[in-house]
N, C-alpha and C positions, 0 to 999 in steps of 0.2 A: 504494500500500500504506500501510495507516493504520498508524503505530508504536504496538507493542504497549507498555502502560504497566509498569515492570518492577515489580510487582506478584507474588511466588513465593508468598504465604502470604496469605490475608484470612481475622484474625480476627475472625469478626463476633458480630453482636449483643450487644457489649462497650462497657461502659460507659467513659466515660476515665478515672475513679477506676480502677475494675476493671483497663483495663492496665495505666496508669501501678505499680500496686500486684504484680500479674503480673511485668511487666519488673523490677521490685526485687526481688523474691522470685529470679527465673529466674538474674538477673544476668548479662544478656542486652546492658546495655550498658554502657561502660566509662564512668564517671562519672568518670574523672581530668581529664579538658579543661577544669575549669574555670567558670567565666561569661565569656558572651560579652556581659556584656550592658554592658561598657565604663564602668563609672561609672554607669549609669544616662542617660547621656546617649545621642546618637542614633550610630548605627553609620557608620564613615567610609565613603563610598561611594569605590572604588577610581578610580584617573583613567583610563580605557580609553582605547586605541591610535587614531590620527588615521587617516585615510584614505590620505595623505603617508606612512607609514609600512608601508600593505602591499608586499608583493615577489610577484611572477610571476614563474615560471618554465615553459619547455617540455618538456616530457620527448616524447624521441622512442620511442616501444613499440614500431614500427614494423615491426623485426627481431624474429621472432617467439625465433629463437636467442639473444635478449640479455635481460637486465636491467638495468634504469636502475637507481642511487640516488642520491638526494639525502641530501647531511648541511642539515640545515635550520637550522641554525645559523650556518652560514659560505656558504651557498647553492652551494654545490657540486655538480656531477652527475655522476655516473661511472658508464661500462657494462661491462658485464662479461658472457661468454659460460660456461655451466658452473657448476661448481661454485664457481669464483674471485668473491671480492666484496671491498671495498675493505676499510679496518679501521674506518671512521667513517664509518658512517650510520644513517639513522634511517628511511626512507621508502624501500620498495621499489617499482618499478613493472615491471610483467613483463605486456603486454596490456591489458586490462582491469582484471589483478586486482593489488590497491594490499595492500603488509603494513607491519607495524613491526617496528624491529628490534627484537622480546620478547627475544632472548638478553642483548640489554646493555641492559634495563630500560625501552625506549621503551613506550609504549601511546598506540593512536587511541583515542579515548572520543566519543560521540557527545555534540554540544556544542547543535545547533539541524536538528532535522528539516526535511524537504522543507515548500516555502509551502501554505499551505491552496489555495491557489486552482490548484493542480497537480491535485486532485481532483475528481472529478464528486462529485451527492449524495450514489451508494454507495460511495463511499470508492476507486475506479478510478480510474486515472490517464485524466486528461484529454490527450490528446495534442495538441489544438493548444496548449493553453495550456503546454503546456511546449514546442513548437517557436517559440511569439510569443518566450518569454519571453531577457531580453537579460542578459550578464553585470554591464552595469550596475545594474540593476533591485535586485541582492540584493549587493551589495557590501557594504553596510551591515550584512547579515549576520554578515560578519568582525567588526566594532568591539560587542563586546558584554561583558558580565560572566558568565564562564562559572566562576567560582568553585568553585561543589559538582559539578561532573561528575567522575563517577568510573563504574566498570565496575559494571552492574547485569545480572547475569546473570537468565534467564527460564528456568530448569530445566523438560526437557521433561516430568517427574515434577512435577506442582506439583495444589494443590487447596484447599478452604477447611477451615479447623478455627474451625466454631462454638461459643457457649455452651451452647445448648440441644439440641443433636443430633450424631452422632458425623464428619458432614463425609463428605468422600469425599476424603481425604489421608490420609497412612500414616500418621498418630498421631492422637489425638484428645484433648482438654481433660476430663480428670474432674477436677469439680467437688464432689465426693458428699464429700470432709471438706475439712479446709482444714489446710495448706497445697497447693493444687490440684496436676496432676500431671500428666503429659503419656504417655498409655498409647497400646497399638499400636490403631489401626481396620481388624481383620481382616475386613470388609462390602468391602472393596473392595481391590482391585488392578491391574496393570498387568500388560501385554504388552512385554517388552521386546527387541527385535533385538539381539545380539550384535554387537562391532566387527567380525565379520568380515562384516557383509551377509547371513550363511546362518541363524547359530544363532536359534535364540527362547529364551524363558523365561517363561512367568504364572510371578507372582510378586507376593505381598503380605504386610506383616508380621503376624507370629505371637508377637511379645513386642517391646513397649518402654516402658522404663519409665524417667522424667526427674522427678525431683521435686523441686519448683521452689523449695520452703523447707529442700530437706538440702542436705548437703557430697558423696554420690554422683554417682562419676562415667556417665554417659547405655551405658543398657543397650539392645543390639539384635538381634534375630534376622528375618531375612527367608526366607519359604522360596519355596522355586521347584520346577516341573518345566521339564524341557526337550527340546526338538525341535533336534536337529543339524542340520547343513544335507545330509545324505544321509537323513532320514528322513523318513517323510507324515506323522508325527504326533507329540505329546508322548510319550516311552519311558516305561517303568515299572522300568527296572532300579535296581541302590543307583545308577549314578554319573549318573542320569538324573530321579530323583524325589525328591522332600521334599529337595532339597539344601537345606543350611542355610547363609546367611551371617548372621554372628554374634559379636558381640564388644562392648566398651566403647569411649566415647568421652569425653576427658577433657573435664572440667568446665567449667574458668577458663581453656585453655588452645585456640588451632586447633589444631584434629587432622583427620584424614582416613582413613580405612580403605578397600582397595580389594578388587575380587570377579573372579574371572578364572572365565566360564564358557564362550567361544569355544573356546577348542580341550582337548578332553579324547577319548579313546577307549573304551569297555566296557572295556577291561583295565590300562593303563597310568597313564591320567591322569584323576583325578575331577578336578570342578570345586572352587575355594577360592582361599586371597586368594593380591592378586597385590601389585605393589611400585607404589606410586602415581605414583613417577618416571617409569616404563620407560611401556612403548606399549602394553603387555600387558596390559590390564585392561578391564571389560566396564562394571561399574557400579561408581559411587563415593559412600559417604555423608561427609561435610562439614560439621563445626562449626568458627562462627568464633563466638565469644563476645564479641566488642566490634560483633557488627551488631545490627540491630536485628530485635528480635521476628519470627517467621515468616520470617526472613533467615538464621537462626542454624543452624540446623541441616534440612539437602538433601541428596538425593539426584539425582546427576548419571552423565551416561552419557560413552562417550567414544564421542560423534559429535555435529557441530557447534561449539560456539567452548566454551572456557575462560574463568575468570573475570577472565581479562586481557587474554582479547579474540581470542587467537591461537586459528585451527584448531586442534583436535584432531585425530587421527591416524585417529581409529578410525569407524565406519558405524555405530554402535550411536543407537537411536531409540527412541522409548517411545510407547506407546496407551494409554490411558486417562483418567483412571480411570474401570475399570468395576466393577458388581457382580461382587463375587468369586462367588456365586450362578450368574452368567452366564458365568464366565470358567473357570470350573473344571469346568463339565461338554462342553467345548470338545475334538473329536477332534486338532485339529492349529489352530495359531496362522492357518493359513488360513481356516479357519472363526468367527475372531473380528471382528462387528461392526465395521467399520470398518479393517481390510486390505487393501489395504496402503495406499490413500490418507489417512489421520487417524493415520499417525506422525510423530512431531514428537521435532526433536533441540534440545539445547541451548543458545541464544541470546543472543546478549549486543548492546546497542549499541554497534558498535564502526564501525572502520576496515575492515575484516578482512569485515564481511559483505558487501561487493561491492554497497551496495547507494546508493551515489554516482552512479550511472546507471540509466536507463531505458533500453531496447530498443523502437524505435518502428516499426513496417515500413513501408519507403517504399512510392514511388509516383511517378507521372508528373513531381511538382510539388516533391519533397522526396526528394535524395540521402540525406541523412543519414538513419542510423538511430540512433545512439546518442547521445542527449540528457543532458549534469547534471541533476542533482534540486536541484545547490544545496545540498545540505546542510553542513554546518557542525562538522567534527571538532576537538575540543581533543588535540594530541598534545602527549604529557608525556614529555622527552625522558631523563626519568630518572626513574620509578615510584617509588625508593626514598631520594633525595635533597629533602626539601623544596623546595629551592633552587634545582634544577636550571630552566632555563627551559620556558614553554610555550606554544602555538602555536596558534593558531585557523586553519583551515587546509580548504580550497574548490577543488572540480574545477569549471573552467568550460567546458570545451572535450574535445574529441577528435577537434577534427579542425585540419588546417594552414590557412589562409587559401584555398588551391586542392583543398577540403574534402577530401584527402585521409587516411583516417583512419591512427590509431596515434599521435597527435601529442597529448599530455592537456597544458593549459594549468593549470598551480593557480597558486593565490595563498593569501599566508598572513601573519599579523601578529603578533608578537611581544606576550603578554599580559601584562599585568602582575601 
């Protein structure tokens, strides 16, 4: 699998004057940092970690009733059955599937992709070349300068906003006076699955309005119809049609506004917003005004990873974008082009995407089935402390010396 470039927004056919002039106008990114450019002289290049200094450890999965964790800092492992986990750790392992502790600030961040040569020409995984391949081979991997890794989410809502044409993403670039303006592109929309796996909603904006030379704060309305998961098709009643989500989004400051349209009934409960904290929300839009351009302002679902890298709770998935043209003369979300295989939930580089292994299927000559990719995560063992230490950090194994599996070998090196 070829890594997606995290890429949410391409402004194109924009000159560099043009953005750079854009982004100051938008204020869009936080210009308090500074010059990095040291005196004018050359940048110190940081002294990266020895070979002599990585640490391996075995973590046994084995017990499908347990979970391993490691505190990585003190190289410690402790199992734990249930709900019971120790008070200081950082790295979960439960099977297969590897987490961070997100409640006390840790985050995996994807540091160095799988080797080119683990690929055929379409971009498939080659399976002998990652059965040859040896834990020596990519050690080297470890010792590197992983400095600017940080969480780059891929919103499964994402599209272009060009100069010259209105794009196929919920807003669009008017350019018609100046200071330019960021208005809704009602030509297109989205099918989006509800967290609970059943609901739908076509849905695309019908007002937004962002202008990039005032002091107002980011104005939005999306409207939707929706199909329940006990119905064949889109309804037409009030708690079923033209529902509106809708409101402001402040300027200079992250904010977040969330839309709960999974569980409502013809009588009791329409659809409208819900609490961004809680588990109960369907879709989410998101400004962060110190990122950069086409980064700043998303709309995300709850289903797939968060922008810290941890699952989401919820099954909710998005298709699109398509012509609203096409989407809106549409009897029921089954009948939309591309159902149910071309939905896609919300992604991030991480730890968390389970995607540290390959699944290879044996054969007469080859027990093993489940091969490392090798890949190379930076885990930051405190998200909110500059200071805190962080880790470069590699699955080489999963199986024990008498290839029995459940046994994951990592190794990991303390970065500077």
């Amino acid at each position: 699998m070829i890594t997606q470039q995290p890429i949410v927004i391409r402004i194109a056919a924009l000159g560099l004057m043009t953005i750079s002039s854009l982004i100051a106008l938008s204020g869009c990114i936080d210009s308090s940092g500074g010059n990095s450019d040291n005196g004018g002289g050359a940048k110190n290049e940081p002294t990266l970690p020895s070979p002599e200094e990585i640490e391996t450890k075995v973590i046994d999965v084995s017990d499908s009733a347990k979970t391993a964790y490691l505190n990585i800092t003190g190289g410690k492992i402790e199992q734990s059955a249930g709900d019971s986990k120790p008070d200081n750790w950082h790295i979960s392992f439960a099977g297969k599937q590897i987490r961070t502790n997100t409640a006390q600030g840790v985050r995996g961040f994807l540091g160095a992709d799988a080797p080119e040569e683990f690929y055929d020409g379409d971009g498939n995984i080659d399976p002998q070349a990652v059965r040859d391949a040896s834990p020596d081979d990519y050690r080297d991997r470890l010792i590197g300068s992983f400095e600017e890794i940080d969480a780059s989410i891929k919103p499964a809502i994402a599209g272009d906003v060009p100069q010259d044409g209105p794009g196929d993403f919920f807003y669009r670039l008017d350019m018609s006076s100046m200071p330019p303006k960021l208005v809704e592109n009602d030509d297109y929309g989205w099918l989006i699955r509800g967290r609970d796996g059943e609901t739908y909603a076509r849905m695309r904006a019908t007002h937004f309005f962002f202008d990039m030379g005032g002091n107002e704060d980011i104005q939005y309305t999306f409207t939707m119809d929706l199909q329940p998961g006990d119905a064949g098709g889109f309804e037409s009643h009030s708690n079923a049609a033209d529902i509106e989500f809708s409101g402001e989004l402040k300027r200079y400051r992250t904010d977040e506004k969330c839309f709960d349209f999974s569980e409502y009934d013809h009588q009791d409960k329409s659809p409208g917003e819900a609490d961004c904290d809680s588990a109960e929300w369907d879709l989410k839009i998101f400004r962060d005004p110190t990122a950069a351009m086409g980064e700043d302002m998303t709309l995300l679902i709850n289903g797939g990873f968060d922008r810290n890298g941890a699952p989401r709770p919820g099954d909710a998935a998005a298709l699109g974008s398509l012509p609203w043209s096409d989407l809106a003369d549409k009897h029921s979300a089954q009948d939309v082009h591309g159902y149910p295989d071309e939905f896609k939930q919300d992604s991030v580089q991480s730890i968390a995407a389970d995607d540290w292994f390959v699944d290879i299927e044996g054969d007469n000559q080859h027990s093993r089935t489940i091969f490392p990719t090798y890949r190379v995560y930076v885990i930051d063992t405190d998200a909110a402390a500059d200071d805190a230490p962080r880790y470069a950090f590699q699955i080489i194994d999963y199986y024990d010396e008498e290839d029995n599996p459940g046994h994951i070998t990592a190794r990991y090196v303390e970065l500077p």
